[in-house]
DRENLUMRO-766434 format. One record per residue (C-alpha): x, y, z. Coordinates in pm, whole numbers. Layout:
% residues N
(atom (X Y Z))
...
END
This chain:
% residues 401
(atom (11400 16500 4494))
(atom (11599 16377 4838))
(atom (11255 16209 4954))
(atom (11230 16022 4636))
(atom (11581 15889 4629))
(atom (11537 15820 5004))
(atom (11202 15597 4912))
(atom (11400 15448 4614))
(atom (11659 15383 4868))
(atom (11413 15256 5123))
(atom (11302 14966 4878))
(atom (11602 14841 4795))
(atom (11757 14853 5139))
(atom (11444 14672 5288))
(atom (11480 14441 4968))
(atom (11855 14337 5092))
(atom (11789 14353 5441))
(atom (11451 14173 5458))
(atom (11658 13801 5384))
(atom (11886 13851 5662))
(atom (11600 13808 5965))
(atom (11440 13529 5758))
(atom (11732 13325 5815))
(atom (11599 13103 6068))
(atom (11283 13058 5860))
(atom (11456 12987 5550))
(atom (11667 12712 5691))
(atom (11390 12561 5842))
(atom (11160 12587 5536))
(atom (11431 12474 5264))
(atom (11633 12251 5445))
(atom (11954 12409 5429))
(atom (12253 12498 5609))
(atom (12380 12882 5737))
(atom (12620 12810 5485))
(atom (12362 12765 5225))
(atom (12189 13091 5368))
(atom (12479 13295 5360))
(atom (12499 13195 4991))
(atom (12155 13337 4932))
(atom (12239 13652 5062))
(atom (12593 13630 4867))
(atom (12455 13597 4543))
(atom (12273 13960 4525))
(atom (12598 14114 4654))
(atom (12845 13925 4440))
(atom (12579 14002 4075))
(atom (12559 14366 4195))
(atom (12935 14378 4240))
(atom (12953 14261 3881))
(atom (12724 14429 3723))
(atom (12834 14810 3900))
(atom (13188 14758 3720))
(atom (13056 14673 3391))
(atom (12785 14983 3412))
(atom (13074 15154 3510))
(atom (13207 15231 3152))
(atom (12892 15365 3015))
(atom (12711 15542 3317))
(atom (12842 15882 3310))
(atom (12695 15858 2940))
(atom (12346 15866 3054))
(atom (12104 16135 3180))
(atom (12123 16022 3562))
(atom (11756 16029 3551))
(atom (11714 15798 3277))
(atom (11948 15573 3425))
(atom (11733 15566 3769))
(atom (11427 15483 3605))
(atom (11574 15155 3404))
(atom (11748 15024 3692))
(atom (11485 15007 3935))
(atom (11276 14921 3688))
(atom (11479 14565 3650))
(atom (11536 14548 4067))
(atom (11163 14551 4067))
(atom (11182 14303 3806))
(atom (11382 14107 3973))
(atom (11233 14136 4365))
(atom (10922 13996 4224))
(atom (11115 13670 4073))
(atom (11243 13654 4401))
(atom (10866 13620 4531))
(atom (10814 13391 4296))
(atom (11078 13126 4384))
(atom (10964 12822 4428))
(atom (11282 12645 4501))
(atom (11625 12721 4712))
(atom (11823 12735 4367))
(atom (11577 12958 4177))
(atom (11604 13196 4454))
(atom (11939 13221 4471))
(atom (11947 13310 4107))
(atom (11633 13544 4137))
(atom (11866 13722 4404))
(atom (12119 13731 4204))
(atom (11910 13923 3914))
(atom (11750 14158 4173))
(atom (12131 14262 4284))
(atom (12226 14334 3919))
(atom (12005 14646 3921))
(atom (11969 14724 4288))
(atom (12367 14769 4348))
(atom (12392 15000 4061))
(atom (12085 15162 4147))
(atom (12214 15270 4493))
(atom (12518 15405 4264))
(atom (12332 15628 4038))
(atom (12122 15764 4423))
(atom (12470 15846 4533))
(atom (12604 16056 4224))
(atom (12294 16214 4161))
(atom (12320 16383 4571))
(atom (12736 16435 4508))
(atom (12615 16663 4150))
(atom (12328 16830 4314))
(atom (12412 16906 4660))
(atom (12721 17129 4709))
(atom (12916 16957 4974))
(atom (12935 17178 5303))
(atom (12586 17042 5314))
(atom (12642 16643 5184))
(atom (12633 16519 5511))
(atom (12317 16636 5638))
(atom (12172 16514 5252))
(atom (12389 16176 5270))
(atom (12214 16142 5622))
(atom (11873 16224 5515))
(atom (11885 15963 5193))
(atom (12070 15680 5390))
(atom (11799 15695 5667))
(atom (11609 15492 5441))
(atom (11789 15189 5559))
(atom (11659 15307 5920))
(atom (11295 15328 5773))
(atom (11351 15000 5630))
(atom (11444 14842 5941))
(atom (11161 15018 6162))
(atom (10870 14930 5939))
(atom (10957 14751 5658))
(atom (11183 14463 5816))
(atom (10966 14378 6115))
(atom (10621 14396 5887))
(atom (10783 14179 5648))
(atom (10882 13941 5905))
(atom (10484 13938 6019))
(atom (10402 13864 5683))
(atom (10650 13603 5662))
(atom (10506 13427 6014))
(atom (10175 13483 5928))
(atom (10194 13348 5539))
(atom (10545 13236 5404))
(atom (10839 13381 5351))
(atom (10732 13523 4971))
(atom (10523 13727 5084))
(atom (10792 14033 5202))
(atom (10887 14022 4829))
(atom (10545 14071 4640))
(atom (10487 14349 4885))
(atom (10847 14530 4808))
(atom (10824 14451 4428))
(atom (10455 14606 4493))
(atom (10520 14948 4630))
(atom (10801 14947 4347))
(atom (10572 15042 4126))
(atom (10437 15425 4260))
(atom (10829 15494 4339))
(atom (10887 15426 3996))
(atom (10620 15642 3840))
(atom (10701 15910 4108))
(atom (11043 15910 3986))
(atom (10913 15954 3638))
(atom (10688 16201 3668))
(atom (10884 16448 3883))
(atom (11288 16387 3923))
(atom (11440 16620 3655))
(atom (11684 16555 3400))
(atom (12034 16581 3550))
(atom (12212 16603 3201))
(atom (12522 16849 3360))
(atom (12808 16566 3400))
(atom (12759 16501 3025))
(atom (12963 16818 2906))
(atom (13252 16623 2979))
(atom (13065 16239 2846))
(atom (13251 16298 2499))
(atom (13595 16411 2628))
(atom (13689 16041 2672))
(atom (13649 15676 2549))
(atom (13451 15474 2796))
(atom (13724 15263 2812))
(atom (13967 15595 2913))
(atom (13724 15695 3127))
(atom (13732 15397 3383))
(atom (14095 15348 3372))
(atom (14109 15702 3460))
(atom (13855 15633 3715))
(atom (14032 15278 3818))
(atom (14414 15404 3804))
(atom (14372 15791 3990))
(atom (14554 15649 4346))
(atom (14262 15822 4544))
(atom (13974 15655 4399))
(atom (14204 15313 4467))
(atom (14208 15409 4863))
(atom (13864 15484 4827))
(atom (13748 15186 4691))
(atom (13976 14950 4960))
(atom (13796 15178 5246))
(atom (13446 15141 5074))
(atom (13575 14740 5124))
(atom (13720 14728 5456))
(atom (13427 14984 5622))
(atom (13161 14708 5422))
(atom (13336 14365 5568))
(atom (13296 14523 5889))
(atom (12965 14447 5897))
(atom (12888 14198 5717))
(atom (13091 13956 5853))
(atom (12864 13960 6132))
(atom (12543 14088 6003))
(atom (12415 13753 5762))
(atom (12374 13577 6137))
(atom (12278 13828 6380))
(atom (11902 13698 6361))
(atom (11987 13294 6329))
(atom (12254 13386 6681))
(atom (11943 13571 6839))
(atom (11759 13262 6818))
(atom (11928 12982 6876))
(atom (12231 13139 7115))
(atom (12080 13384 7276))
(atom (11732 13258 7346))
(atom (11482 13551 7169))
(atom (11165 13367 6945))
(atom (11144 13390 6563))
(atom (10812 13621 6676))
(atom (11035 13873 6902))
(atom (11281 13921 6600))
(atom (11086 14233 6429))
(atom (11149 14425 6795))
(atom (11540 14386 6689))
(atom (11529 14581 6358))
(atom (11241 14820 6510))
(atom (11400 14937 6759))
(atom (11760 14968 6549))
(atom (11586 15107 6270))
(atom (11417 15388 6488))
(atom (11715 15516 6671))
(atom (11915 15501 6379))
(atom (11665 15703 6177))
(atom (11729 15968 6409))
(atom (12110 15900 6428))
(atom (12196 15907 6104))
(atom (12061 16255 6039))
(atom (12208 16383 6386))
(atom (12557 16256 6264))
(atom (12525 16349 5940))
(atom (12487 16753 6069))
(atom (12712 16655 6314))
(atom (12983 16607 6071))
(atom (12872 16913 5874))
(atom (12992 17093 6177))
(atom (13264 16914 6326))
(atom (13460 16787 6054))
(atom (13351 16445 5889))
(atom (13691 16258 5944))
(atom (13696 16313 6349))
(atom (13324 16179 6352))
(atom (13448 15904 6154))
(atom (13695 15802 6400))
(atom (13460 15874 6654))
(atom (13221 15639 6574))
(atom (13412 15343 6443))
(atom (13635 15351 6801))
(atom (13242 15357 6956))
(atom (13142 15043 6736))
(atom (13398 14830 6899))
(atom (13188 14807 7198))
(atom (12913 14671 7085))
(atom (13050 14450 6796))
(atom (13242 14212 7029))
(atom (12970 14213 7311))
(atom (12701 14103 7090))
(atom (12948 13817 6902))
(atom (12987 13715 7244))
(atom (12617 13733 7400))
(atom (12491 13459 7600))
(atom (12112 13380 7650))
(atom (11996 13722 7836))
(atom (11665 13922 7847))
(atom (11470 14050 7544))
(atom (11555 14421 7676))
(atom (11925 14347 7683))
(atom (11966 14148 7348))
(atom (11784 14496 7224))
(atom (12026 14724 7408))
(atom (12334 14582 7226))
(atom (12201 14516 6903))
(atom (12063 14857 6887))
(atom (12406 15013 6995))
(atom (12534 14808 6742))
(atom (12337 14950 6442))
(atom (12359 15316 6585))
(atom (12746 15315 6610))
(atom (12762 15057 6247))
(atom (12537 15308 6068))
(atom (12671 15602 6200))
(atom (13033 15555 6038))
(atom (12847 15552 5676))
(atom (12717 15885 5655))
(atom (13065 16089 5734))
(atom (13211 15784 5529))
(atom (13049 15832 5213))
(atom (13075 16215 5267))
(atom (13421 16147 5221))
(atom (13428 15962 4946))
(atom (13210 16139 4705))
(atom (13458 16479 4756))
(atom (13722 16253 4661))
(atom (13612 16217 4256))
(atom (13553 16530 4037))
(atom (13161 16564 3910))
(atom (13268 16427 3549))
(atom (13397 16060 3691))
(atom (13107 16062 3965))
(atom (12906 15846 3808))
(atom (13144 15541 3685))
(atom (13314 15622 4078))
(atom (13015 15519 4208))
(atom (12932 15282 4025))
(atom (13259 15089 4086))
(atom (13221 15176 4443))
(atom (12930 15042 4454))
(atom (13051 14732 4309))
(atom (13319 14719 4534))
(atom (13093 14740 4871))
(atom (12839 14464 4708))
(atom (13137 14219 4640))
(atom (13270 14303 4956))
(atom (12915 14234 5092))
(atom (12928 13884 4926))
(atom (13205 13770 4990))
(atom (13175 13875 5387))
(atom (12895 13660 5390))
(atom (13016 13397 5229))
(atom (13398 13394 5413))
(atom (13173 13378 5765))
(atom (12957 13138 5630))
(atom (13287 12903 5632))
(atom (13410 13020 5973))
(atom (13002 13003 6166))
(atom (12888 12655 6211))
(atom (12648 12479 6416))
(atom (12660 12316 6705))
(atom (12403 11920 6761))
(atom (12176 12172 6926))
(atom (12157 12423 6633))
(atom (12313 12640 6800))
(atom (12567 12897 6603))
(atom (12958 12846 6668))
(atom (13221 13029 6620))
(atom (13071 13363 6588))
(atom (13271 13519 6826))
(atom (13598 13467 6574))
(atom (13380 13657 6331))
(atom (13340 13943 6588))
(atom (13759 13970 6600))
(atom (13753 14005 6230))
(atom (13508 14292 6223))
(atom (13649 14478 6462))
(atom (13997 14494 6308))
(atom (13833 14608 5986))
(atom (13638 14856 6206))
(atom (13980 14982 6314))
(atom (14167 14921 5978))
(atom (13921 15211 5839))
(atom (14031 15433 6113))
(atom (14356 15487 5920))
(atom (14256 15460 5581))
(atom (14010 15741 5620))
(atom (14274 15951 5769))
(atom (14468 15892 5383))
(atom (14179 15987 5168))
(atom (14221 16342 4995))
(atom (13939 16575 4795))
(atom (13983 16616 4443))
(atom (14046 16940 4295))
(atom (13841 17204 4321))
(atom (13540 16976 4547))
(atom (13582 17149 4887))
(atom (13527 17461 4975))
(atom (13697 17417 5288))
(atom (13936 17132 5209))
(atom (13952 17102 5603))
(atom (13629 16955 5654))
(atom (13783 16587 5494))
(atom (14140 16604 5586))
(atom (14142 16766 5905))
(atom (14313 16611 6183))
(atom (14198 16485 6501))
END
C-alpha cells in the first residue's frame, strides 16, 4: 500500500514540479513575463489551497479509499486539460483545476500513512512515500524536459495524465478500505468538526509551521531553472542534469533521514537540517556564472538539506492531531502549504525582475527571505506538542536538543 501512495505521490509531485524547469521555455513560447510564470505556477497552489479547506468539512466522512480514487481521478482530469492548453490563460485555469484535486489528494496520502502506520515507525514510512518527489525529479522531471525540447512543452502533461491511469486502477483494485476513523464521523457536525480542527491551539502552530517551512522554498524554487539559465550560464538542454542529480541523492536522503529521525529524535534532525539549508540557500541566490559541476554541487545540496527538513517535519505534525480529526487536519494542512506555495510564488514574482539582458534580478533578496523562514521554523517546531494518547514515547517530538 506505501508503494502505491508513493506512485500516486510520484504523479502529482512530477505534475507540480514539471512547470517549474519549463520556465524558460514557457516565457519564450508564450510571450510572457517571470511574473506571468510565477502566476502559472500560483494558480495550482492557490485552487488546491481552496479546495483542501472546503474538503476539509466532509473528508473524515469518507472511506479514505474512496476518497483517493475520486480525487486523482479529477487531478488526472485536470493534468490532461493542462496538455491540452492551447493558450497562456487556459493554462492557467487548467492548472488551477488540476490543483483542486492534487492538493487534497496529497492530504488524503498523508492521513491514510498517520492511521495505518503506528508512529515510532512514521518517519521511515513518511520518508519512503515522500521520496516520490525524489523519483519525480530523477526521471520524471528531466524526461519531461526532453520531451518538452524535443516536441513542446504539452507533451510532459499527456505523458503524466497517461500513466494516471494504471495508478488509478492499481489503487482500485488493491488499496483496502480504511473505514476505522469513521467510528467517530457521526460524533460531530461537519461544521463542529473543523472548528474543532481550526480552533485546538496545536493544530493552529501546526498549520503556521506547515506555512513558514513551505515559503521557505518556494520563494526561491519558481526561478531556480530561469536563474540557471540566464545568471548563471547552464543551457535549457543541461537543465534535466539539475533535477537528476537532486532527485537521486535526495531519494536516498529522504529515507536515510527519515530512519534517522526514527532513532534520534525527529525535532533535533529538524533543527539539524534547516541550520544545514542555510548554506546552500544563500550561495545559490547568490551564484554567478560557474561550471556545470558546481551549479550541480549547490543546487543538489540545496534539495538534500530543503527536502530533508520535510520528512521529520511532517512526522511531527501528523502526532500532533488525534486519528478522528486526521483527515480534515490534513486536509487544511494541506491547504495551508498549497496557499503558502502560491502565494510564495507569486510575492517573489513581484520582488525577481529582469534585467535588458534577461537576466534575473533581485533574487538574492529572495534568498534573505527564505532563509529567515528556514530559521523561523527552527523555533516553531520546538512549540509543537503530540496529542493525547499519539506517542508512545512522547520524547521522540518534544525532546530537546
Amino acid at each position: 500500500m506505501l508503494l502505491l501512495l508513493a506512485a500516486i505521490q510520484f504523479t502529482t509531485n512530477l505534475d507540480f514540479l514539471i512547470i517549474l524547469p519549463l520556465g524558460p521555455q514557457d516565457m519564450r513560447v508564450m510571450h510572457i513575463s517571470p511574473a506571468q510564470f510565477n502566476a502559472i505556477v500560483a494558480a495550482y497552489a492557490i485552487a488546491a489551497g481552496i479546495s483542501g479547506v472546503a474538503a476539509g468539512f466532509f473528508l473524515d466522512r469518507f472511506d479514505r479509499k474512496t476518497a483517493l480514487v475520486w480525487l486523482f481521478l479529477g487531478f488526472a482530469t485536470g493534468t490532461l486539460l493542462c496538455a491540452l492548453a492551447p493558450t497562456y490563460r487556459l493554462l492557467v485555469a487548467a492548472r488551477a483545476i488540476a490543483g483542486v484535486f492534487g492538493g487534497v489528494t496529497g492530504a488524503v496520502i498523508l492521513a491514510i500513512v498517520g492511521d495505518v502506520i503506528p508512529e515510532h515507525r512514521r518517519g521511515a514510512a513518511m520518508g519512503l512515500v515522500m521520496s516520490a518527489f525524489s523519483v519525480a525529479s530523477i526521471f520524471g522531471v528531466p524526461l519531461g524536459l526532453v520531451l518538452a525540447s524535443d516536441f513542446n512543452w504539452h507533451v510532459p502533461f499527456y505523458v503524466i495524465a497517461g500513466i494516471s491511469v494504471p495508478i488509478l486502477i492499481a489503487v482500485f483494485r488493491f488499496v483496502p478500505a480504511l473505514r476505522g476513523h469513521l467510528d467517530h464521523s457521526d460524533d460531530q457536525h461537519p461544521v463542529a468538526r473543523m472548528l474543532a480542527v481550526l480552533t485546538e491551539p496545536n493544530h493552529q502552530l501546526a498549520f503556521l509551521f506547515m506555512a513558514v517551512l513551505t515559503w521557505a522554498g518556494f520563494t526561491i524554487f519558481p526561478t531556480l531553472a530561469t536563474y540557471m539559465v540566464y545568471n548563471v550560464g547552464l543551457t535549457e538542454k543541461q537543465l534535466p542534469f539539475i533535477y537528476l542529480t537532486g532527485g537521486l541523492c535526495t531519494l536516498f536522503s529522504m529515507n536515510w533521514v527519515g530512519r534517522w529521525a526514527d532513532r534520534a529524535g525527529k525535532l533535533r534532525v529538524f533543527t539539524l537540517m534547516s541550520l544545514a539549508t542555510s548554506i546552500p540557500v544563500l550561495a545559490l541566490t547568490n551564484l554567478p556564472r560557474v561550471p556545470l559541476l558546481v551549479a550541480l554541487a549547490i543546487s543538489t545540496l540545496l534539495m538534500i538539506c530543503m527536502s530533508g527538513r520535510f520528512v521529520p517535519a511532517m512526522a511531527m505534525m501528523t502526532a500532533t492531531v488525534e486519528s478522528r480529526y486526521r483527515g480534515g487536519f490534513m486536509s487544511v494542512n494541506s491547504s495551508v502549504q498549497q496557499f503558502s506555495c502560491g502565494l510564495a510564488a507569486w510575492s517573489s514574482g513581484r520582488i525577481i525582475g529582469q534585467g535588458p539582458n534577461q537576466e534575473i534580478t533581485h533574487y538574492p533578496v529572495a534568498g534573505f527571505i527564505s532563509l529567515a523562514c528556514v530559521l523561523t521554523c527552527i523555533w516553531l517546531a520546538r512549540l509543537l506538542r503530540p496529542a493525547p494518547g499519539e506517542l508512545s514515547t512522547a520524547p521522540l517530538v518534544v525532546e530537546s536538543l
